[in-house]
C-alpha positions in Angstrom: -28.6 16.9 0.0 -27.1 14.1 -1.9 -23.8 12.7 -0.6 -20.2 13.2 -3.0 -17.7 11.1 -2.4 -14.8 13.3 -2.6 -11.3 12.1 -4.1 -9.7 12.3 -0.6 -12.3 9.7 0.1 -11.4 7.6 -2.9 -7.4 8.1 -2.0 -8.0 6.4 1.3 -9.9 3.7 0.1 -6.8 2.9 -2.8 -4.3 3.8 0.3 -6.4 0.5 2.6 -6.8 -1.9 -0.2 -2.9 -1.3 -1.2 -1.3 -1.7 2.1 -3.8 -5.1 2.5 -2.2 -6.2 -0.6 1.1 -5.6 0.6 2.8 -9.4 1.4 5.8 -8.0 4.3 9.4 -9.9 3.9 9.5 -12.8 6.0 11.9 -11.7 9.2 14.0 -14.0 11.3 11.9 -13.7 14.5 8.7 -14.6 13.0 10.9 -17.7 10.8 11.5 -19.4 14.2 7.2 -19.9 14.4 6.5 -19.9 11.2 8.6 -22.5 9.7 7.4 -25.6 11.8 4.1 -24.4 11.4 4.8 -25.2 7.7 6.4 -28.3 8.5 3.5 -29.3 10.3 0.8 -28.6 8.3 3.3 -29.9 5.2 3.6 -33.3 7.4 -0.5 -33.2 7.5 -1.1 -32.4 4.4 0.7 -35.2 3.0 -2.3 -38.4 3.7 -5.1 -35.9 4.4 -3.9 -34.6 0.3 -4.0 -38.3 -0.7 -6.8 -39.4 1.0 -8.9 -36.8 -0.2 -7.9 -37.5 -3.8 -9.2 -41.3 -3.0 -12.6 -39.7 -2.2 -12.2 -37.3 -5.3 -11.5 -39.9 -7.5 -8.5 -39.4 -8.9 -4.6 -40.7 -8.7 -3.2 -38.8 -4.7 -0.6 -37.2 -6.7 -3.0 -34.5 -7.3 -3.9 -34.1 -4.1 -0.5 -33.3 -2.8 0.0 -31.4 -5.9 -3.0 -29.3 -4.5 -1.2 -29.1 -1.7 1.9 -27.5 -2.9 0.7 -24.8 -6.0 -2.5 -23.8 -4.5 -1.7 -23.4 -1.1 1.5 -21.9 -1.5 -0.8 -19.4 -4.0 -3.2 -18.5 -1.6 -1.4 -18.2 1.4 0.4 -14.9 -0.7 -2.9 -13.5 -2.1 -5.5 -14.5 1.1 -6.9 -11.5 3.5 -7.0 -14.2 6.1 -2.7 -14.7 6.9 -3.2 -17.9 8.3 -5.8 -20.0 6.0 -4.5 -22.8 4.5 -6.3 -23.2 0.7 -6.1 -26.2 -0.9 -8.3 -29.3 -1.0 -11.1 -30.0 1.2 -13.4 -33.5 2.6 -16.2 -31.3 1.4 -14.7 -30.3 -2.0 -13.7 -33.7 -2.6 -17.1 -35.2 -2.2 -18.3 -32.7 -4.8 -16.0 -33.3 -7.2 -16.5 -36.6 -7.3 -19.5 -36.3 -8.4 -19.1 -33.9 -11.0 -16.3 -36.2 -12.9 -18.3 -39.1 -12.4 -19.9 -39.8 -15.7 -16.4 -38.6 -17.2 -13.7 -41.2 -16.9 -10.6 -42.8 -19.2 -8.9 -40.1 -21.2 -11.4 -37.2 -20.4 -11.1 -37.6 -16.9 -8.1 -35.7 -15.8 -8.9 -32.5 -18.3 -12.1 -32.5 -17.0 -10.3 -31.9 -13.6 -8.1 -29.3 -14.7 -10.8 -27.3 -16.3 -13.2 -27.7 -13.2 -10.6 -26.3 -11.4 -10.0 -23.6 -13.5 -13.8 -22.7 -13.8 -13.9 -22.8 -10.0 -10.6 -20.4 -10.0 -12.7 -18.1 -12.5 -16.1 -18.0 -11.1 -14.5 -16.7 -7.6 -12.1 -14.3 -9.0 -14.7 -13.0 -10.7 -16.7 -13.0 -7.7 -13.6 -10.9 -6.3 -13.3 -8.5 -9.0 -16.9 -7.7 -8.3 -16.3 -6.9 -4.7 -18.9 -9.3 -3.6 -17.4 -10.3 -0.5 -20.1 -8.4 1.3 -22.6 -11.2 0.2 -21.3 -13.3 3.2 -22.9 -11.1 5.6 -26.3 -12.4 4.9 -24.9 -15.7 6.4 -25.4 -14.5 10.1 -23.3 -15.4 13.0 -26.0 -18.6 14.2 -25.7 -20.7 11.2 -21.9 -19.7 10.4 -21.5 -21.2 14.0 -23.4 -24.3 13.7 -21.1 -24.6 10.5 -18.0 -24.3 12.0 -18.8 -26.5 15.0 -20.2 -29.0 12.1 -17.7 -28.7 10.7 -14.9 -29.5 13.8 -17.6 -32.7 14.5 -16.8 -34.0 11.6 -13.1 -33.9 11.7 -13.1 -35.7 14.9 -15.8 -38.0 14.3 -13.9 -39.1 11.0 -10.9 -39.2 12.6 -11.9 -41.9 15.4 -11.7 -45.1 13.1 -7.8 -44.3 11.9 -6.9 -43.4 15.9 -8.1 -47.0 17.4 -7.2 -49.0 14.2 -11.0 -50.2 13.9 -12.2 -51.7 10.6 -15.7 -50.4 10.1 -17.6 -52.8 7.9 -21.0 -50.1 8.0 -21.1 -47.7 5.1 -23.3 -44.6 6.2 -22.9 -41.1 7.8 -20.1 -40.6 9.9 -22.4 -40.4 13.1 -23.5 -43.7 12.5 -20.5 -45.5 12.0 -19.2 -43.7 15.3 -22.0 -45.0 16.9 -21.0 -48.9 15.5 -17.1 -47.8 16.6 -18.1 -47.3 20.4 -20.5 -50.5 20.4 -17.4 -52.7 19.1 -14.7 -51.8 21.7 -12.9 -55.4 21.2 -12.4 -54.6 17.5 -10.1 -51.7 18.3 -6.5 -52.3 17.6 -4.2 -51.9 21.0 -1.2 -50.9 19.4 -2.5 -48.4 16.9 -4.7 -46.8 19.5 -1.8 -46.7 21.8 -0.2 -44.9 19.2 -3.1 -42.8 18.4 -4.3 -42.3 22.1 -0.3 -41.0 23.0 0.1 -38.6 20.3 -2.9 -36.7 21.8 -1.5 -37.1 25.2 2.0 -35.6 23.9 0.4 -32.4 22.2 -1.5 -31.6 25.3 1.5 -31.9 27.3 3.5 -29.9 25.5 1.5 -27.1 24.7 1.8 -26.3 28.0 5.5 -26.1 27.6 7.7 -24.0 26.1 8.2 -26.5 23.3 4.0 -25.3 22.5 5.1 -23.7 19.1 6.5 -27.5 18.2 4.0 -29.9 19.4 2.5 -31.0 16.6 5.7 -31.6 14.9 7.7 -33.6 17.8 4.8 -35.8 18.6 4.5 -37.0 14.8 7.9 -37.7 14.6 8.1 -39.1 18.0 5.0 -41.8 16.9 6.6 -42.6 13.7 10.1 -43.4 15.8 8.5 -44.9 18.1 6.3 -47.6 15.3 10.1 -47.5 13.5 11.8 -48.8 16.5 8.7 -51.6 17.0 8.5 -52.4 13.5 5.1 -53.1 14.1 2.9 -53.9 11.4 -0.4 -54.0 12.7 -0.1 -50.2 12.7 -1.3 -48.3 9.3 1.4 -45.4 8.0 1.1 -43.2 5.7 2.8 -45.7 3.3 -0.1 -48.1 3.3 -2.5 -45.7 2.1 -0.4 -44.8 -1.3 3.2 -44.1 -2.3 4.4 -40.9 -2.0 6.1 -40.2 -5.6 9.3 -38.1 -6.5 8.4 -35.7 -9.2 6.8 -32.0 -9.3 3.7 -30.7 -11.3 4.1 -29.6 -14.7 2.3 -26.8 -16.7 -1.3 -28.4 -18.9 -3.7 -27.2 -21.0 -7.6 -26.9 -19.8 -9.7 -28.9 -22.2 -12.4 -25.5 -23.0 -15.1 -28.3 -24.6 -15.6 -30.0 -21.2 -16.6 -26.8 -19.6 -20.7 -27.0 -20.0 -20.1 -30.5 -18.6 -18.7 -29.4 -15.5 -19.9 -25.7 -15.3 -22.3 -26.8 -12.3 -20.4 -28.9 -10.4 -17.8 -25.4 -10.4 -20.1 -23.3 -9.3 -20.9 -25.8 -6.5 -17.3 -26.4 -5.7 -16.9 -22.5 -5.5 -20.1 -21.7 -3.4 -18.7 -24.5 -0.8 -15.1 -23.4 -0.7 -16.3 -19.4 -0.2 -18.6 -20.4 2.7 -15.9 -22.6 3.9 -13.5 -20.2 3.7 -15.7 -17.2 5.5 -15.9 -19.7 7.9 -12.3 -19.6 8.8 -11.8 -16.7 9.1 -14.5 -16.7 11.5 -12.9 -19.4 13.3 -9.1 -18.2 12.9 -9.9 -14.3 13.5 -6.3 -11.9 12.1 -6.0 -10.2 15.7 -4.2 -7.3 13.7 -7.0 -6.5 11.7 -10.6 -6.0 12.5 -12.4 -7.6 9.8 -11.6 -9.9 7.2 -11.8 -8.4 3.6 -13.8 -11.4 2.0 -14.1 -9.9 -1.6 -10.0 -10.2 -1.4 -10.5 -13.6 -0.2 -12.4 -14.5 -3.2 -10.1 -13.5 -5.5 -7.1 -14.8 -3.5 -9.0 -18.6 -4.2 -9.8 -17.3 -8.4 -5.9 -17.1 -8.4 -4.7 -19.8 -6.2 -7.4 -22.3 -8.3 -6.6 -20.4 -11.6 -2.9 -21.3 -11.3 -3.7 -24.6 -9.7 -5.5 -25.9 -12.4 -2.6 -24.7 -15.2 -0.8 -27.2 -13.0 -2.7 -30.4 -12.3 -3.9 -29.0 -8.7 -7.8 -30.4 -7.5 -10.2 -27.4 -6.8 -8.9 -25.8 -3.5 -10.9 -24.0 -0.3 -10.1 -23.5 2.9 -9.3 -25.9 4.9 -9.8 -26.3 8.9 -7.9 -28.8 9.5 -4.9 -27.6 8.3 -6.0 -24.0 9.1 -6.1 -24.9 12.9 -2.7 -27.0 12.9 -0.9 -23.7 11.4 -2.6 -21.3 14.0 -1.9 -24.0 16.5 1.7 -24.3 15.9 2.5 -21.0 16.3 1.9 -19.1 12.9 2.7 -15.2 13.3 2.6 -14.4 9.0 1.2 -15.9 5.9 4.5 -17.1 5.0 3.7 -19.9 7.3 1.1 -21.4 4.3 4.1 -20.3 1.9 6.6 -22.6 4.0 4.0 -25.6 3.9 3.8 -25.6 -0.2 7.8 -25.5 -0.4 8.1 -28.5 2.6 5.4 -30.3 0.9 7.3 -29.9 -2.4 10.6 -30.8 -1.0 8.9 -33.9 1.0 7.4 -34.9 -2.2 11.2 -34.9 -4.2 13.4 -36.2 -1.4 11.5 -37.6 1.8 8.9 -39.7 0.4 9.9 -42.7 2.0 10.2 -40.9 5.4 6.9 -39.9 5.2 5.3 -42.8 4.5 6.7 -44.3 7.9 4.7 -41.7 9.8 1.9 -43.6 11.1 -1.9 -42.7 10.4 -3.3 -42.8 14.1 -1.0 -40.2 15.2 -2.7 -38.1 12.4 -6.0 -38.4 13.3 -5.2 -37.6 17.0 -3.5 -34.6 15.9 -6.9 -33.4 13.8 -8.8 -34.3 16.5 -6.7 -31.9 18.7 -7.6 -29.4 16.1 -11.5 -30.1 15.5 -11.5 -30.1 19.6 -9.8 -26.9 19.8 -12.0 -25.4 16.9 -15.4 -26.8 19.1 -14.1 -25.6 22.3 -13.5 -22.0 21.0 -16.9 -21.7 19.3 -18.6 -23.2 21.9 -18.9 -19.7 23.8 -20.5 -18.4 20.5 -23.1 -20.5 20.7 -24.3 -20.6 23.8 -24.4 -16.6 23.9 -26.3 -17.2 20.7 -28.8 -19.3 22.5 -29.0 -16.6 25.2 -29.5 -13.8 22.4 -31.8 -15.1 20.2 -34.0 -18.5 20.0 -34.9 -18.4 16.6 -31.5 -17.8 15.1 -30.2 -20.5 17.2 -33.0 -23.0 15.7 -30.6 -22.2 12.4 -27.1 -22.4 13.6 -28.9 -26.3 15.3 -30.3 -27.2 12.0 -27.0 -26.1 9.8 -25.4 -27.9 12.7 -27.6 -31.3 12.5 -27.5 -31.4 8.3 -23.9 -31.2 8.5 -23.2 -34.1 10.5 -26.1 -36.2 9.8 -26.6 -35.5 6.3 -23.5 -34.0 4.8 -21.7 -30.9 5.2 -22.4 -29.4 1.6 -26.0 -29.3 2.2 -25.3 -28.0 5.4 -23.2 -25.6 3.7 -26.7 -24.4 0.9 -29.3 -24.9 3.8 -26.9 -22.1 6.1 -27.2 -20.1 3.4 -30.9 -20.4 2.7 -32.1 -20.6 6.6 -29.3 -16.8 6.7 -32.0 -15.4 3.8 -34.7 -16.6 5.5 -34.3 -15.5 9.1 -33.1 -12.1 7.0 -36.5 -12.2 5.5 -38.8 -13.1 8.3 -36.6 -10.5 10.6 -37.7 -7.6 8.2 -41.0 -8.9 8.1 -41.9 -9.2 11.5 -39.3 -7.0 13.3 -41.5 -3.4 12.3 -40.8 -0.4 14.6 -42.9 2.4 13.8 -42.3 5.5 16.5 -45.1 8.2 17.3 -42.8 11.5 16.9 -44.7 14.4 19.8 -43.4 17.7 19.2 -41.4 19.5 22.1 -40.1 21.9 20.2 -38.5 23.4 17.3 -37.0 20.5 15.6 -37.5 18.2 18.6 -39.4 15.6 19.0 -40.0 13.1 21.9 -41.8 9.4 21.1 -44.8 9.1 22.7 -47.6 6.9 23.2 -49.3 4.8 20.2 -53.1 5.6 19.7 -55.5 2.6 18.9 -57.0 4.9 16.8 -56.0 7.9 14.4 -57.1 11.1 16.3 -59.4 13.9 14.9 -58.4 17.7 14.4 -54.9 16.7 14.9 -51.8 16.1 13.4 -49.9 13.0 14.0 -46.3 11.8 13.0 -45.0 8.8 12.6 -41.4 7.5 11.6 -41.0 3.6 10.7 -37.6 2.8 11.3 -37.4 -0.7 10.0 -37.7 -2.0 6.5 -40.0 -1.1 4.3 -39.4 -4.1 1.9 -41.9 -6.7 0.7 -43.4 -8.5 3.5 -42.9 -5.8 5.8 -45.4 -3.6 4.4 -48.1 -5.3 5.6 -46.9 -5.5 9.2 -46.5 -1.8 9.4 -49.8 -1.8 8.0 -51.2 -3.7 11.0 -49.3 -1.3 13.3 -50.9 1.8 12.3 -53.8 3.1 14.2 -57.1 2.0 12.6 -58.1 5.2 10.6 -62.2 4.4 9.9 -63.7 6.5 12.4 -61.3 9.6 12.5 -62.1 13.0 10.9 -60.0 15.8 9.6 -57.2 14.0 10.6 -53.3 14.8 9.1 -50.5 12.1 9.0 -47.5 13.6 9.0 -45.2 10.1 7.4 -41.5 10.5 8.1 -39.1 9.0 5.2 -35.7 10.1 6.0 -32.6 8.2 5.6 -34.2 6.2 2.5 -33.8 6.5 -1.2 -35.7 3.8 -2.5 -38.8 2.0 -1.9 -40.5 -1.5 -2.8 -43.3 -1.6 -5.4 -45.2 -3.7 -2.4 -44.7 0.0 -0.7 -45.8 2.1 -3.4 -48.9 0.3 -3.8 -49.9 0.4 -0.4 -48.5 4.1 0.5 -51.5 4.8 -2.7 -54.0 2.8 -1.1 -53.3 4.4 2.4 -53.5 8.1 0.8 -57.4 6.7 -1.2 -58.2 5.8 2.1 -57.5 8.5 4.1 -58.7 11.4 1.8 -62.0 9.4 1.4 -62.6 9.6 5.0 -61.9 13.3 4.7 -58.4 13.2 6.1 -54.6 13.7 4.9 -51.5 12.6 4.5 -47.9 14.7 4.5 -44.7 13.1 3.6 -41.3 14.9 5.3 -37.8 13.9 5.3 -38.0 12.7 1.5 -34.8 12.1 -0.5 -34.1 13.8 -3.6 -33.6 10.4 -5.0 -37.1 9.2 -3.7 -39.1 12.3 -4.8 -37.8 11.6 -8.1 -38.4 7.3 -8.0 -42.7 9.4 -6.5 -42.9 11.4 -9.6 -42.1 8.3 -12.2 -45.0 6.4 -10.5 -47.4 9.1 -10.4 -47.8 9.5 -6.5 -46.5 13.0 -6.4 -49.0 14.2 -8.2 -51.6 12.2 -6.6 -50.1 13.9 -2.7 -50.6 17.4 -4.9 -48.5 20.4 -4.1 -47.4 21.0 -0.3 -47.6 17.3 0.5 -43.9 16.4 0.1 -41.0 18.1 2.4 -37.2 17.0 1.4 -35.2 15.8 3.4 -32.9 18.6 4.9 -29.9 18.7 6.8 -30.3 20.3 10.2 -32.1 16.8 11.6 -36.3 17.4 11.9 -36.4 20.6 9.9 -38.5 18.9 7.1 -40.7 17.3 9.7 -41.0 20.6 11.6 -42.3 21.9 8.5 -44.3 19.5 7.5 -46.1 19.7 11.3 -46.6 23.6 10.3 -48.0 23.2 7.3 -50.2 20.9 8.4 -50.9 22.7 11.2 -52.0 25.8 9.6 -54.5 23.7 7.1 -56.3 22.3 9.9 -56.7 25.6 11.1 -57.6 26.6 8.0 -60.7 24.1 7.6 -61.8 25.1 11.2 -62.1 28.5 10.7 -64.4 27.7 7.5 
């Protein structure tokens, strides 16, 4: 019996997906949390925007520009209410290297339209309800990633927090390494600095002023280096000015777009996983799962508009994700708040910003990457107790990403996910020995060595029957050589399609088994899968009375497949 879906079906599915789109009024209760968690991640954004532009390539205005149109985008359209979308370490890095054979004139269309084709390919990708796609990333390596990931941030953070000059160009672990071997090189003040901020989030997270830590122990550092007038101590000011002006509207260049058409998918792959990630990390405790496939269409937008106005290539960002759950988020009008602040900082408080020193920065994200490790760490140490070999995964997503760099981490996650998938399906075979105990019940029972004679055996695989996994449920049947007038009684039901690996071998297993002067019965069969038999011949090759569809009172096709075959080995007895 094939399954209708009914238009009461299809009403509740518009119903879901229309209330998810829904984007509720800010109120005045959840105001008082979510406006300083805009403020802070606003205040954040400002040199982590910048500085990432640096590692892009490109003037910092666009970076904060990112900041303010994409975010405040994405932050609307996002499933995830508290992810922060805008530019990335990770997304920077690639997009360096995809503008870097463009430069002079053709280097800031080039930008525009890579951000554009990123903003297409995912809304696209959203359109297409392909959300579903992240599953095959499992839980292991998504883990590794995020705890990668939260490495990273503090690991990059520890230079800025001491004041230490690193003269050693490598991978972050490394120069870490050098940081902790030259203790004398540290600056005192601007680890002071960075060492106290830490200090003061702690501290007040424990108070009732936990909503507004982050925000009173930034301006607190930058009074405090005011006061001093210390200038051994980097701001935010040293690293480049913050200017006074707004995006404007541009026009994509359409003839860079083969150029750059890889380096978007790359950027869009990155910022997807990144952003399944985070809502991993940053779980919406009002809903039960996060609708991905919205997700990517809520980054098609935020990058389509952001690259009509001279944004970078956004994703989601932890960093800036953790600091808005941190300080007290409650609704997605929390990333709304951070684009406006960041656009009003960028008109009228420049020069206020720039005083706020970069130490107390990085021991703000280190709070966060901290937090994010600390949370995740019970994931993977239940993964460890679960399963070995997925945990070999999330170690080696975990090991790329900080020794290597975290957009290979981000490919190799994905391809260890498909390969664990395929070695699972491979190896992980259960095939059940089905003993009648009754009409339409059956009991599993013992597995013979050996196919026996003058009897009727049934068997039901229950895993996949996909590639590879043919041949180990090959190796799990009983050897058939010496058997006689032996009937298989192979259970299908609950599948509607089968492998060509399958079909070949479900041919050889029936040559086999009639040249020995046994048979096979198929029961439980799909309407869909007798018709996908008859295209390839093997229906015809079974012969009449060999295939029982699938019906719905559970084990009536096998029950009468068992009679029939029942009644032709007594048949051949009696001869």
């Amino acid at each position: 019996m094939r399954h209708v879906r009914t238009p009461y079906v299809e009403k509740e599915e518009i119903e879901r997906r229309a209330t998810q789109l829904r984007v509720s009024l800010p109120t005045r209760s959840s105001l008082r949390s979510d406006l300083p968690a805009g403020v802070a991640v606003a205040l954040v954004s400002v040199p982590e925007a910048m500085g990432y532009a640096l590692i892009a390539g490109v003037d910092p205005i666009y970076g904060l520009y990112t900041g303010i149109v994409t975010a405040l985008v994405g932050a609307l359209t996002a499933s995830s209410r508290f992810m922060i979308i805008t530019l990335t370490n990770a997304i920077a890095l690639v997009v360096a290297d995809s503008l870097g054979t463009l430069g002079g004139p053709e280097q800031l269309p080039a930008l525009f339209t890579l951000t554009l084709l990123v903003g297409g390919i995912q809304l696209l990708l959203g359109i297409l309800n392909l959300g579903g796609l992240i599953r095959y990333v499992n839980d292991e390596v998504m883990t590794g990633f995020i705890i990668a990931t939260a490495a990273l941030l503090v690991l990059g953070q520890l230079e800025t927090l001491v004041g230490y000059a690193n003269t050693i160009d490598g991978v972050v672990l490394v120069r870490t390494i050098t940081l902790l071997q030259n203790v004398d090189g540290w600056n005192v003040a601007t680890s002071t600095v960075g060492l106290g901020t830490i200090i003061v989030i702690l501290l007040l997270k424990r108070s009732s002023w936990g909503r507004y830590a982050e925000v009173v122990a930034i301006v607190l550092a930058a009074s405090v280096v005011a006061a001093f007038d210390s200038t051994s101590i980097r701001v935010v000011g040293d690293v480049a000015a913050v200017p006074n002006r707004l995006p404007t509207p541009v026009v994509p260049d359409a003839q860079l777009a083969p150029s750059i058409v890889t380096g978007a998918l790359a950027v869009a792959i990155i910022a997807l996983i990144e952003s399944a990630g985070i809502s991993a990390a940053f779980s919406d405790p009002e809903r039960e799962r996060t609708d991905q496939s919205r997700n990517f269409s809520a980054h098609g937008i935020a990058n389509i508009v952001g690259g009509l106005f001279q944004a970078l290539p956004g994703g989601g960002s932890f960093s800036r994700t953790g600091i808005n759950v941190s300080s007290g988020a409650e609704t997605r009008w929390a990333g709304v708040y951070s684009g406006v602040v960041l656009a009003i900082i960028v008109l009228f408080a420049g020069p206020l910003v720039e005083l706020i020193p970069m130490a107390s920065l990085a021991g703000l994200l280190i709070v966060i990457g901290l937090e994010i490790i600390v949370n995740e760490w019970g994931d993977a140490v239940r993964s460890w107790t679960v399963s070995k070999t997925a945990s070999i995964a999330m170690f080696a997503t975990f090991v790329i990403g900080v020794w290597i760099s975290l957009e290979l981490a981000v490919f190799a996650g994905v391809a260890l996910s498909l390969l664990l998938y395929v070695y699972t399906s491979a190896t992980d075979v259960e095939l059940e020995r089905l003993i009648p105990r009754g009409p339409c019940h059956f009991e599993a029972g013992p597995f013979p060595d050996t196919l026996p004679s003058n009897q009727v055996t049934i068997f039901y695989p229950r895993s996949s029957l996909y590639f590879a996994s043919v041949y180990t449920l090959a190796d799990h049947l009983p050897a058939a050589d010496s058997a006689e007038h032996a009937i298989v009684v192979l259970r299908l039901r609950g599948r509607d399609e089968l492998s060509n690996t399958f079909v070949n071998w479900l041919e050889q297993y029936i040559e086999n088994l009639r040249s020995a002067g046994n048979d096979i019965v198929l029961s439980g069969v799909s309407a869909e899968l007798i018709d996908e038999l008859g295209r390839v011949g093997l229906i015809q090759v079974l012969g009449p009375g060999h295939v029982f569809e699938k019906e719905s009172v559970l084990g009536a096709s096998t029950q009468n497949a068992l009679m029939t075959a029942t009644a032709r080995l007594a048949e051949e007895e009696a001869r």
